[in-house]
N, C-alpha and C positions, 0 to 999 in steps of 0.2 A: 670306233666302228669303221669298217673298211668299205669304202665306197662300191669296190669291185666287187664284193661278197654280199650285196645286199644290205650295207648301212644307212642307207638312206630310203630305205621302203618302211612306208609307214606303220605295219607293225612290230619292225624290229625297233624304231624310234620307239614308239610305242612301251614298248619290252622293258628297255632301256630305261624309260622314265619311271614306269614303275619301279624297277631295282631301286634307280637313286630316292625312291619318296620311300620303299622302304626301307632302306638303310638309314635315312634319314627318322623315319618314325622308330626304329631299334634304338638307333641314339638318344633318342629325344627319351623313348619308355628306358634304359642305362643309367640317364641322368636326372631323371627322376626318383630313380630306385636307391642310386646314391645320397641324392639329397634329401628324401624321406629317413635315411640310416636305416635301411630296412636290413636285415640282418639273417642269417639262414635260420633254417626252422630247426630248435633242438629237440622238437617230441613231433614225429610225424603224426602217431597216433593220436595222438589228443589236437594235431590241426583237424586230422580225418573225423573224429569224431565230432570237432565244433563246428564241421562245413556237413557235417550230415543233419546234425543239429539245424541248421540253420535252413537246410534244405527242406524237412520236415516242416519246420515251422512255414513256411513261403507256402508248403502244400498246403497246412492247414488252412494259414489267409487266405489263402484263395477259392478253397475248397469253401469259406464261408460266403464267401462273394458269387462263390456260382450258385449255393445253394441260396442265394437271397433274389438270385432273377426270377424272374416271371415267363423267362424263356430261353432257349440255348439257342437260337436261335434268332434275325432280324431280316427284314427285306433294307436292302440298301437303299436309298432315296433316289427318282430320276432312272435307277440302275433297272430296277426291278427285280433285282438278284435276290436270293435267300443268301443269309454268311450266317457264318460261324460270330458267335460273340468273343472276341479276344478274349476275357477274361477264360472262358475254357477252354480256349487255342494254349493258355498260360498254365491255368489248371493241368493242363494232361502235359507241360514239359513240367513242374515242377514234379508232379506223379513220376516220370521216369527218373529224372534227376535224384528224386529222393531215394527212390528202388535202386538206382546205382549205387549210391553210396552206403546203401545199407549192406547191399550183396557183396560189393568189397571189402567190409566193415567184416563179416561172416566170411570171406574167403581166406583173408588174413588171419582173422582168429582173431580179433582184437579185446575183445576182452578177455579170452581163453591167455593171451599175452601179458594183460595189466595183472591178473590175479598169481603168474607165473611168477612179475616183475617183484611185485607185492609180498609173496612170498619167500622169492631169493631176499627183499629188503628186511624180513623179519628174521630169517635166519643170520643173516650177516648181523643184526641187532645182537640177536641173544650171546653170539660169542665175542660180541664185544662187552656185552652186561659180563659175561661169566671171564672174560677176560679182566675188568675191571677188579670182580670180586673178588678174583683170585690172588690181583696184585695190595688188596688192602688188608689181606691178610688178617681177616675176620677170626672171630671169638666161635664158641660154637653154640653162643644163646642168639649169637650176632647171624648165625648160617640156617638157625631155623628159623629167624622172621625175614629171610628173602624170598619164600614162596607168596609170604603174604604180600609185600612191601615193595614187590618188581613189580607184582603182575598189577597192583591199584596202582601205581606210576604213570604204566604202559598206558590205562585207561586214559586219562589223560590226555594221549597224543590222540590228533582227530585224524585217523589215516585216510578214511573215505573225504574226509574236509580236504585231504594234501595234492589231491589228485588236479 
């Protein structure tokens, strides 16, 4: 800080200390993220979906806790004031929290996407079955029971479980 520039007026000190307490609090949230092993996210979509999830759910808790008061309202003690009860103050941000994450959810396409992915992943299946079958060089009593014998297989895999 330069004396002649104003380094020594108390908001620029001021300024200053804040930088160093946040740079200090980056290090600190750095090194924690390291030593948690936290790791990047490999499916964005299914984070967004489990944080919309989870936002929904927080509205509905709450949504039971407003509806179990006996008033949205309180006079504050000494104050004299009428307030808002926090838990509806809480109520109406998880309300938009959850509307955000849904509308993003719908702006993306996100399911319009998983059922995209899901299908590139069935197609890439089948020319790897018809690839296999081609390479084991089948009978032809052996070629008419693989309509029956792929498709009850296939059953089997839980695709909607995989997700």
């Amino acid at each position: 800080m330069c004396v002649a520039h104003g380094g020594r007026a108390p908001q620029v000190k001021a300024a200053a200390q804040r930088r160093v307490l946040a740079r200090a609090a980056e290090a600190d949230a750095a090194a924690l993220v390291a030593q948690e092993g936290v790791s990047g996210v490999d499916d964005p979509l299914d984070v967004l979906a489990r944080l919309a999830a989870e936002a929904v759910a927080m509205k509905d808790a709450l949504a039971s806790r407003v509806n179990a008061l006996n008033e949205l309202r309180y006079t504050a003690a000494g104050a004299g004031t009428e307030q808002l009860r926090a838990e509806v103050a809480l109520y109406e941000r998880a309300l938009d929290r959850a509307a955000k994450f849904v509308e993003v959810m719908v702006r993306l396409d996100v399911e319009g996407r998983r059922v995209r992915v899901q299908e590139a992943y069935v197609v890439a299946l089948g020319g790897v079955i018809d690839a296999i079958l081609d390479g084991l060089a089948l009978t032809a009593e052996q070629r008419r029971l693989v309509p029956t014998v792929v498709p009850a297989a296939l059953e089997l895999l839980d695709v909607d479980g995989a997700r």
